[in-house]
RODO-2510 file (C-alpha; in nm, 4 decimals, decimal comma):
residues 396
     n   res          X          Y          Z
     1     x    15,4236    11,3682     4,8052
     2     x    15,5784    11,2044     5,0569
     3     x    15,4880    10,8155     5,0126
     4     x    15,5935    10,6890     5,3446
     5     x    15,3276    10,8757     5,5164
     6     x    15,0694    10,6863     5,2696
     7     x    15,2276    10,3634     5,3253
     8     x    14,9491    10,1526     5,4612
     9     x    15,0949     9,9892     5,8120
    10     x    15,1168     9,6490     5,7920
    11     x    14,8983     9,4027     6,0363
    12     x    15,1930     9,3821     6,3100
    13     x    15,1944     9,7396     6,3154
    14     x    14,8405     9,7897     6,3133
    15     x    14,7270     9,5997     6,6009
    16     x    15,0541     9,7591     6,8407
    17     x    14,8384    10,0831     6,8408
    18     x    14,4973     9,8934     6,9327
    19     x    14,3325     9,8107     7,2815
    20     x    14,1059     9,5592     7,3565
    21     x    13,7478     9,5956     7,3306
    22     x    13,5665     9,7161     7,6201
    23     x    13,2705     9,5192     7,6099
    24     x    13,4350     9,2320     7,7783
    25     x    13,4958     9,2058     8,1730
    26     x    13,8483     9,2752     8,2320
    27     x    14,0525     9,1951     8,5416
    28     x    14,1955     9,5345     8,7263
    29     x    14,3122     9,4159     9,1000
    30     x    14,3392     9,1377     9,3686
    31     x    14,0268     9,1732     9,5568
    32     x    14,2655     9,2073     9,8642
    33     x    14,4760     9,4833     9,8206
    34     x    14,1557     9,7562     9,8369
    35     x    14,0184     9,7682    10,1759
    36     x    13,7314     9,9387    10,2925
    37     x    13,7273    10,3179    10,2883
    38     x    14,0325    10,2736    10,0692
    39     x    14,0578    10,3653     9,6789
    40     x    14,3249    10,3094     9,3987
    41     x    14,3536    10,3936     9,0285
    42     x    14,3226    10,1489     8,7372
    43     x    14,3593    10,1796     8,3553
    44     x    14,1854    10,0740     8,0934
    45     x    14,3429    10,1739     7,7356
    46     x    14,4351    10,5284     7,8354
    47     x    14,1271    10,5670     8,0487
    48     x    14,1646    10,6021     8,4317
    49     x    13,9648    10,4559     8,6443
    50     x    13,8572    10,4892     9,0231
    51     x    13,8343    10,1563     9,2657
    52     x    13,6693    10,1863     9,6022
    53     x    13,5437     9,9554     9,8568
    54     x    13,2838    10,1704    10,0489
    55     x    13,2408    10,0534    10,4105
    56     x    12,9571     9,8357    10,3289
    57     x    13,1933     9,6608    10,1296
    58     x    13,1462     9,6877     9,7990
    59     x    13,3114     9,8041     9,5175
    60     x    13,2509    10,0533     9,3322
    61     x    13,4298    10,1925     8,9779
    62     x    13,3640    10,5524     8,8412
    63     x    13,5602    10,7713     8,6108
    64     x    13,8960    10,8830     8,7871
    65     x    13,8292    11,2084     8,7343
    66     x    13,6632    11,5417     8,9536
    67     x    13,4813    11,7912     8,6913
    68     x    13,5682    12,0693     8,8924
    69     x    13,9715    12,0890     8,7888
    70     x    13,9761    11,7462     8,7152
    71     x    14,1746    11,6058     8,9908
    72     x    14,2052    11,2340     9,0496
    73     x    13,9739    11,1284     9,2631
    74     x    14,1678    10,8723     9,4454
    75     x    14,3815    11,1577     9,5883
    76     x    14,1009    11,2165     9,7928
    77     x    13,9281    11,0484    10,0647
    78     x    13,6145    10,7482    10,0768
    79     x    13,3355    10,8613    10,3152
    80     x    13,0864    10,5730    10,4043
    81     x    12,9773    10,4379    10,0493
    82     x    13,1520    10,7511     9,8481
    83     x    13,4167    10,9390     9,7652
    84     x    13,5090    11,2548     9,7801
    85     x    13,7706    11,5001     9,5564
    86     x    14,0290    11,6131     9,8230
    87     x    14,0369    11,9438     9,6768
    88     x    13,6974    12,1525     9,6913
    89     x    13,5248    11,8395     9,8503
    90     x    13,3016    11,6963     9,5630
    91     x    13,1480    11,4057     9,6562
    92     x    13,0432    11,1047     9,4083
    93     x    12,8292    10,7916     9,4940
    94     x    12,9525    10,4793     9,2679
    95     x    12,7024    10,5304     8,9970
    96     x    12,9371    10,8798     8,9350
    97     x    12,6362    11,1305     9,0455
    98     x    12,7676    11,3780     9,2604
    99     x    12,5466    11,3953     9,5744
   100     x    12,7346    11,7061     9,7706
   101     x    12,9550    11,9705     9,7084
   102     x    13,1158    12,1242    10,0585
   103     x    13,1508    12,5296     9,9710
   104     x    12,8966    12,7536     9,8468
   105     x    12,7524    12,7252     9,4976
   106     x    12,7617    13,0849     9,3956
   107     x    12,4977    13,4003     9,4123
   108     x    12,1661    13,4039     9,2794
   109     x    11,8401    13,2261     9,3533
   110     x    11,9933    12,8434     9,2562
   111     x    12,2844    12,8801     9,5107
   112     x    12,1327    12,6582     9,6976
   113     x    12,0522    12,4058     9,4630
   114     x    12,2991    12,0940     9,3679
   115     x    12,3327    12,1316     9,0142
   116     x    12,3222    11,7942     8,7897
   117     x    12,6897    11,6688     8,7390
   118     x    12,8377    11,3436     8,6895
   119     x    13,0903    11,1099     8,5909
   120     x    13,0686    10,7922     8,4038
   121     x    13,0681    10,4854     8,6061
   122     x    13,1230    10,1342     8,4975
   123     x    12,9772     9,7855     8,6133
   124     x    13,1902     9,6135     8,8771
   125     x    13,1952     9,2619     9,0753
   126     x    13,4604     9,0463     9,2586
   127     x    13,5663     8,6613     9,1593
   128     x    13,8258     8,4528     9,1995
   129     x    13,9934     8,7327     9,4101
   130     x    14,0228     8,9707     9,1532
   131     x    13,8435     9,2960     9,0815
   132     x    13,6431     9,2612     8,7213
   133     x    13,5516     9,6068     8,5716
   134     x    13,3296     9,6320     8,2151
   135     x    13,4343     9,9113     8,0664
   136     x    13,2216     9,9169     7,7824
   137     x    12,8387     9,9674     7,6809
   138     x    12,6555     9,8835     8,0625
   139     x    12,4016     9,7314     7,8939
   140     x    12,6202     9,4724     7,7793
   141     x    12,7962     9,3477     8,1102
   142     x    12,4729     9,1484     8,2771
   143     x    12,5022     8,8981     7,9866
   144     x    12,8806     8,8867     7,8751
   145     x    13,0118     8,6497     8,1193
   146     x    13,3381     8,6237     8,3171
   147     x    13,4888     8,3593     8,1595
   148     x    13,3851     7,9605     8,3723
   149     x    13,7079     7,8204     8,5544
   150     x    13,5401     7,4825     8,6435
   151     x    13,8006     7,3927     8,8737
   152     x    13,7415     7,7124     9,0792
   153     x    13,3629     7,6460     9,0670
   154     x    13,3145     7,3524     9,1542
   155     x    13,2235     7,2469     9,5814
   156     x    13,6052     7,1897     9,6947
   157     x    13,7855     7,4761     9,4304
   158     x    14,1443     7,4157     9,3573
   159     x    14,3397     7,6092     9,5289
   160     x    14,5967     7,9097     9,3563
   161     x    14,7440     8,2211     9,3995
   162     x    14,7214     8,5434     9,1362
   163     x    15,0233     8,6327     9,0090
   164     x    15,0151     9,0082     8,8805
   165     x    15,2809     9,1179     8,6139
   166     x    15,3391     9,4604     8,5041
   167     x    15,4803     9,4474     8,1480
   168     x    15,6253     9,7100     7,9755
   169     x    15,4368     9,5980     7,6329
   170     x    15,1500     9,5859     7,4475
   171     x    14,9187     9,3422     7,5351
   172     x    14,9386     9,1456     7,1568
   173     x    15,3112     9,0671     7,2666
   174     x    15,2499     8,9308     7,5860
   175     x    14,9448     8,7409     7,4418
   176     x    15,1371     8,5812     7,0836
   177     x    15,4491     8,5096     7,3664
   178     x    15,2655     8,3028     7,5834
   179     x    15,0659     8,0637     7,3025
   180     x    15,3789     8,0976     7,0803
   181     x    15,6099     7,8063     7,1818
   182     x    15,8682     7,8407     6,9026
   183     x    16,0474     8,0799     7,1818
   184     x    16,1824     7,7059     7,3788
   185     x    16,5142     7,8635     7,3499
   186     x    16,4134     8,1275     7,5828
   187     x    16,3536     7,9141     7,8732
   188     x    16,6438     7,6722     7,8119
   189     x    16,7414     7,7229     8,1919
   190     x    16,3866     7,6043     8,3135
   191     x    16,2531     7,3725     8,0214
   192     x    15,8820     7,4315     8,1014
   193     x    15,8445     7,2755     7,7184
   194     x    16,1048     7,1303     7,4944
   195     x    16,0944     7,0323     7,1428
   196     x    15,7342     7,1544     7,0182
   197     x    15,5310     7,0063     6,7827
   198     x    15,2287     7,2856     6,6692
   199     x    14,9495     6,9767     6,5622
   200     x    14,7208     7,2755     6,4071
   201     x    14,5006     7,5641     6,5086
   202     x    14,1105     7,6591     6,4558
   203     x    13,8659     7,9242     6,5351
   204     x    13,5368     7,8967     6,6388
   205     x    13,3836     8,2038     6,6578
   206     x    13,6517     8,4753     6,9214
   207     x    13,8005     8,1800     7,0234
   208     x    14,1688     8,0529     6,8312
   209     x    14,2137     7,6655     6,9612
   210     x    14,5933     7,5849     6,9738
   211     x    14,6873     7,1504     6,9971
   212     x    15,1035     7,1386     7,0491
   213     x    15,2725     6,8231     7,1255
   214     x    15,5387     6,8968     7,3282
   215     x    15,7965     6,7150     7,6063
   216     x    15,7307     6,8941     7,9180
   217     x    15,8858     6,5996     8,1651
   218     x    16,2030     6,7957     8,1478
   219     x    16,1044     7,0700     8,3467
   220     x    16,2633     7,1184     8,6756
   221     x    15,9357     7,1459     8,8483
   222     x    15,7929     6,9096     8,6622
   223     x    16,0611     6,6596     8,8170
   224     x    16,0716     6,7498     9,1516
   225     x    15,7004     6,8138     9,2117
   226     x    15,5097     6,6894     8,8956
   227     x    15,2980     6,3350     8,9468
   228     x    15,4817     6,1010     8,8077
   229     x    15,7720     6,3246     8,6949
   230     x    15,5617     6,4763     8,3618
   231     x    15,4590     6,1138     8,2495
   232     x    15,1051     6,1274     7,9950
   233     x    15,1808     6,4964     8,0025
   234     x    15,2979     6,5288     7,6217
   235     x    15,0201     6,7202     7,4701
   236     x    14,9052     7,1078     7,5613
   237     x    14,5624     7,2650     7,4230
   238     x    14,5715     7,6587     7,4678
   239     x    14,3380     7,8929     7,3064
   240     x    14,2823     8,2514     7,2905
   241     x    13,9394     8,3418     7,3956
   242     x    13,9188     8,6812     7,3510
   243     x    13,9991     8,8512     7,5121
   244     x    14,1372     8,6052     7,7296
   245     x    14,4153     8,3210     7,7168
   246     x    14,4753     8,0213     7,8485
   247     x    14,6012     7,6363     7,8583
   248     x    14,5164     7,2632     7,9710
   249     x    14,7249     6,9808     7,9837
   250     x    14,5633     6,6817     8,0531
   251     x    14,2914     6,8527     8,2897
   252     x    14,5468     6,8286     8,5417
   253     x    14,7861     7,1233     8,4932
   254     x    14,6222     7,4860     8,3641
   255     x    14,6424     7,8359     8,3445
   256     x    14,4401     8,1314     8,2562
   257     x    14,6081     8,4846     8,1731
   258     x    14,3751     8,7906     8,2211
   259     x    14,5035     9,0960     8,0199
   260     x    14,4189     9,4554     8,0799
   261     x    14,5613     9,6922     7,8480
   262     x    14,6657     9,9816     7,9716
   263     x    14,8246    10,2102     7,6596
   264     x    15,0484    10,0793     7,3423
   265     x    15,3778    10,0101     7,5911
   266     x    15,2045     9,9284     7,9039
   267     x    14,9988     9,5914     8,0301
   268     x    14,8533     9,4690     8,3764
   269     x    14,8595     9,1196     8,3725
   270     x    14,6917     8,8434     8,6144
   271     x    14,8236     8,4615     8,5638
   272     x    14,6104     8,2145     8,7422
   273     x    14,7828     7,8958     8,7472
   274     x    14,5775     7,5813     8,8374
   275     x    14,8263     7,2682     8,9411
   276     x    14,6696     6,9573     8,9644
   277     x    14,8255     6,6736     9,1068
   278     x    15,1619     6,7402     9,3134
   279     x    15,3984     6,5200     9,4646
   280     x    15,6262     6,5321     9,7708
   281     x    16,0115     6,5696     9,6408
   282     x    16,2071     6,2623     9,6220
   283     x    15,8944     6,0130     9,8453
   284     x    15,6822     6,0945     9,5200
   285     x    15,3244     6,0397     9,7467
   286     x    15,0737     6,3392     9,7423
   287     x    15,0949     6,7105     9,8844
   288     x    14,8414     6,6254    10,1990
   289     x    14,5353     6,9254    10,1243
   290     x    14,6720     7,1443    10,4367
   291     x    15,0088     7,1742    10,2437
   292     x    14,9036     7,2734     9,9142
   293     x    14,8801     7,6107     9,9367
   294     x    15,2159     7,6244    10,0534
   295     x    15,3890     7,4406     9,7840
   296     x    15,1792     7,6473     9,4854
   297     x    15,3648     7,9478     9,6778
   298     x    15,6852     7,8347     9,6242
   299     x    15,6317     7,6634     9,3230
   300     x    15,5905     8,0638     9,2018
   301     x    15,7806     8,1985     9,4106
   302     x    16,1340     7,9552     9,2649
   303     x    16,0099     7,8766     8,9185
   304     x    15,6866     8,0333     8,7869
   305     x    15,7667     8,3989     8,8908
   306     x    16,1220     8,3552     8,7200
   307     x    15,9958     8,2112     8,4266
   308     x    15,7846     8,5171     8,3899
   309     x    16,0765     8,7452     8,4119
   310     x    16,2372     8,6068     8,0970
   311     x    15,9136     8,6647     7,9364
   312     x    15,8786     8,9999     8,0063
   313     x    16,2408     9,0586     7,9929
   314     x    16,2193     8,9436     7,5945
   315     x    15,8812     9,1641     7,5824
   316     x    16,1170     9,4466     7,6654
   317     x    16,3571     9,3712     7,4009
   318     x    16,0842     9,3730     7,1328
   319     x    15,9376     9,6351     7,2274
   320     x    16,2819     9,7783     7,1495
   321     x    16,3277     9,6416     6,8651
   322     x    15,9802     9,7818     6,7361
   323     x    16,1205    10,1332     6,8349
   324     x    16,4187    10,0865     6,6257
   325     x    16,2863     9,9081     6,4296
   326     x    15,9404     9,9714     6,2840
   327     x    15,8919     9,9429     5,9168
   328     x    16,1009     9,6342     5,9062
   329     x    15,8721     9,3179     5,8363
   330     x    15,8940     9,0161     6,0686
   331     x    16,0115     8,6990     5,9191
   332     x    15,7398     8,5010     6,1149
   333     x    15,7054     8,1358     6,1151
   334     x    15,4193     8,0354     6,3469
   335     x    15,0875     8,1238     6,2331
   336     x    14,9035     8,1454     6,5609
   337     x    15,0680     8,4642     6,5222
   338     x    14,9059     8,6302     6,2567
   339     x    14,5611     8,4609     6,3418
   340     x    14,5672     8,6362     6,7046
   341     x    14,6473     8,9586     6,5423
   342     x    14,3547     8,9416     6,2594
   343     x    14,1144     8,8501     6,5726
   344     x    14,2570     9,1489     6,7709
   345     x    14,2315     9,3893     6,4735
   346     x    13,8373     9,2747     6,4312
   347     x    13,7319     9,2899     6,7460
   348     x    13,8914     9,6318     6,8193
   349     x    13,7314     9,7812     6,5100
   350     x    13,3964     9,6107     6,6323
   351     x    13,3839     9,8056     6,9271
   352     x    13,5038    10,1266     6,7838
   353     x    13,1703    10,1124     6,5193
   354     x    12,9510     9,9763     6,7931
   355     x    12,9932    10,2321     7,0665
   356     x    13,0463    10,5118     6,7659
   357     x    12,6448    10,4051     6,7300
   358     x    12,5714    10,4406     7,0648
   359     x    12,7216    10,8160     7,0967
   360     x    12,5402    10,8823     6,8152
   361     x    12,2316    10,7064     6,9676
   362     x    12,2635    10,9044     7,2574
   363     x    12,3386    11,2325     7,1091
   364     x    11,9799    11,1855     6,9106
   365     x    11,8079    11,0824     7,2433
   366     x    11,9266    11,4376     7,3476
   367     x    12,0771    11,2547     7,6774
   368     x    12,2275    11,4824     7,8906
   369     x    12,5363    11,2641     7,9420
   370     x    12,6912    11,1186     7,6462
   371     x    13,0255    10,9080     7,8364
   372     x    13,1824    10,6491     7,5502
   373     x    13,3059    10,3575     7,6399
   374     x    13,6558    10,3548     7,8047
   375     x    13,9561    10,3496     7,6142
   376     x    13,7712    10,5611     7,3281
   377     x    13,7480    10,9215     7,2791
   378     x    13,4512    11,1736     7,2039
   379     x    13,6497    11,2750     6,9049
   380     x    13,7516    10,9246     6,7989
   381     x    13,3796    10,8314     6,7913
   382     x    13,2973    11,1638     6,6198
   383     x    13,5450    11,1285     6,3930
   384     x    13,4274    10,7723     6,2835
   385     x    13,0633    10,8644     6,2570
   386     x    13,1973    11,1120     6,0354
   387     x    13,3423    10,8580     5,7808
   388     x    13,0200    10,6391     5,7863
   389     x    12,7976    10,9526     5,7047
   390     x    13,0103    11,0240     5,4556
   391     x    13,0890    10,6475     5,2675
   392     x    12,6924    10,6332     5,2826
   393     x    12,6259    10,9940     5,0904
   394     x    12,9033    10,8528     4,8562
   395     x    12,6856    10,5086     4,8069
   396     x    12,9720    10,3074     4,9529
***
């Protein structure tokens, strides 16, 4: 017997090979990069998905995918409110139902009937300039909520600018870098925190709370654009509120990171970055209103954007190392680490069993359309309704 193959993996390598559940509202696009009559692909967990802004201007998202020979539908063309498969000329409205097909349907008395086919489609609205897709059950995504940014609610919103990041990781690496802040070392050259204190974590219910006292005045943009050069700005709350992250320092300086996993070595990532209060180099009086959007440009553009790159630049390197690497253990110190990955592993297996119910739901309904939620296979689902039948025949 070969024991390796029964070794059980350990919780590091267990949650590298999970998504994120789909019953959340994920974060696919900037609202402004899909015009009208335009499409584009997105990717949830393996599962492609089809953006298009019909000329009324909405958004639609249906299953990347014609039935016909399975061509991508954004190879093809948007006509008015649908879109259509460039190759035979299926056409799909955005709840996936295709409404016309352009060639002849065959001999026989029903030639001239549209036959019932369709795609799965998923829920879909716009805010704070990004496209939001639920991927999972629809019945779910009227009351799971895109996560509240106050200061983006509120009469006069602060203003910010997306930043997207294509990392070549999986999503828990990104996620345990960001609210991990024993990595200092990293970011010597632009000191957004030096010498962390971790105060102590808690979770209440999916969300982890993080408290870290740390000396952020040391940061270069801190000191040339910070109020007061980083003074009263010596403790940093982040949490992880699944499945999204984020920090607040003193109300005044925050972020939000919205991750979208897109397979086991590939992430879409959206950093909102809220700055508060901002000085005028070297006069140290307020950025007048007109001029703020201006300076949160270059504030990314000279030292947020860079201090991105090292982190996915060390991603890389671990991802690396976990292909070289894999059965070694970590020697892990912080542990915020293992407490995201336990959270991860739950809620992953959560959706798994609950949308393994609803196929099987479905299936007993005798609906002609059984679609699972994305990132999950027919198979998968089969597979695990399987194991319940048979842990309940054994009394388990």
């Amino acid at each position: 017997m070969n024991t390796e193959e029964k070794k059980p993996k350990s919780r590091r390598e267990l949650v590298r090979t999970m998504g994120q559940s789909g019953n959340y509202w994920y974060a696919m696009e900037e609202s402004k990069n899909l015009k009208k009559g335009k499409s584009l692909e997105v990717i949830f967990w393996k599962s492609p998905i089809a953006l298009y802004r019909g000329e009324d201007g909405e958004v639609r998202a249906i299953e990347n995918r014609c039935p016909h020979r399975q061509l991508r539908l954004t190879s093809g063309i948007v006509q008015g409110d649908e879109i259509t498969c460039q190759y035979h000329g299926w056409t799909f409205d955005g709840c996936g139902k295709c409404t016309g097909i352009s060639h002849e349907l065959g001999k026989g008395k029903a030639k001239d009937s549209l036959p019932n086919i369709k795609v799965n489609s998923y829920p879909v609205q716009e805010k704070y300039g990004l496209i939001w897709v639920f991927p999972g059950d629809p019945a779910l995504s009227e009351t799971v909520k895109i996560p509240a940014i106050p200061q983006l609610d509120q009469e006069e919103p602060w203003e910010f600018i997306p930043i997207d990041v294509k990392l070549d990781g999986h999503y828990s690496m990104m996620l345990e870098n960001v609210c991990d802040f024993n990595h200092a070392f990293l970011h010597r050259k632009f000191k957004p925190f030096t010498d962390p204190h971790l105060l102590g974590t808690r979770r209440e219910g999916d969300t982890i709370w993080i408290d870290y006292e740390t000396d952020m005045s040391q940061s270069s943009a801190v000191k040339t654009a910070g109020e007061k050069k980083g003074a009263g700005l010596e403790n940093m709350t982040l949490w992880y509120q699944y499945p999204y992250q984020g920090s607040n320092t003193a109300d005044k300086y925050l972020h939000w990171l919205f991750m979208t996993p897109i397979d086991e070595n590939h992430t879409r990532c959206f950093f909102v970055f809220l700055l508060g209060p901002l000085e005028i180099p070297f006069i140290n009086k307020p950025v007048p209103k007109f001029l703020r959007k201006t300076v949160i440009a270059l504030a990314n553009k000279f030292y947020i954007i860079p201090l991105l790159g090292e982190d996915t630049y060390i991603i890389n390197e671990e991802m690396l190392g976990q292909e070289r690497h894999p059965d070694i253990q970590h020697l892990e110190f912080n542990p915020i680490v293992g407490e995201f990955q336990k959270m991860s592993i739950e809620k992953w297996e959560e959706y798994v069993h609950t949308e393994a119910l609803r196929k099987k739901k479905q299936k007993d309904d005798k609906e002609r359309y059984v679609f699972t939620g994305a990132g999950l296979t027919k198979k998968e689902l089969h597979d695990y309704n399987t194991m319940l039948e048979e842990k309940e025949e054994a009394g388990l």
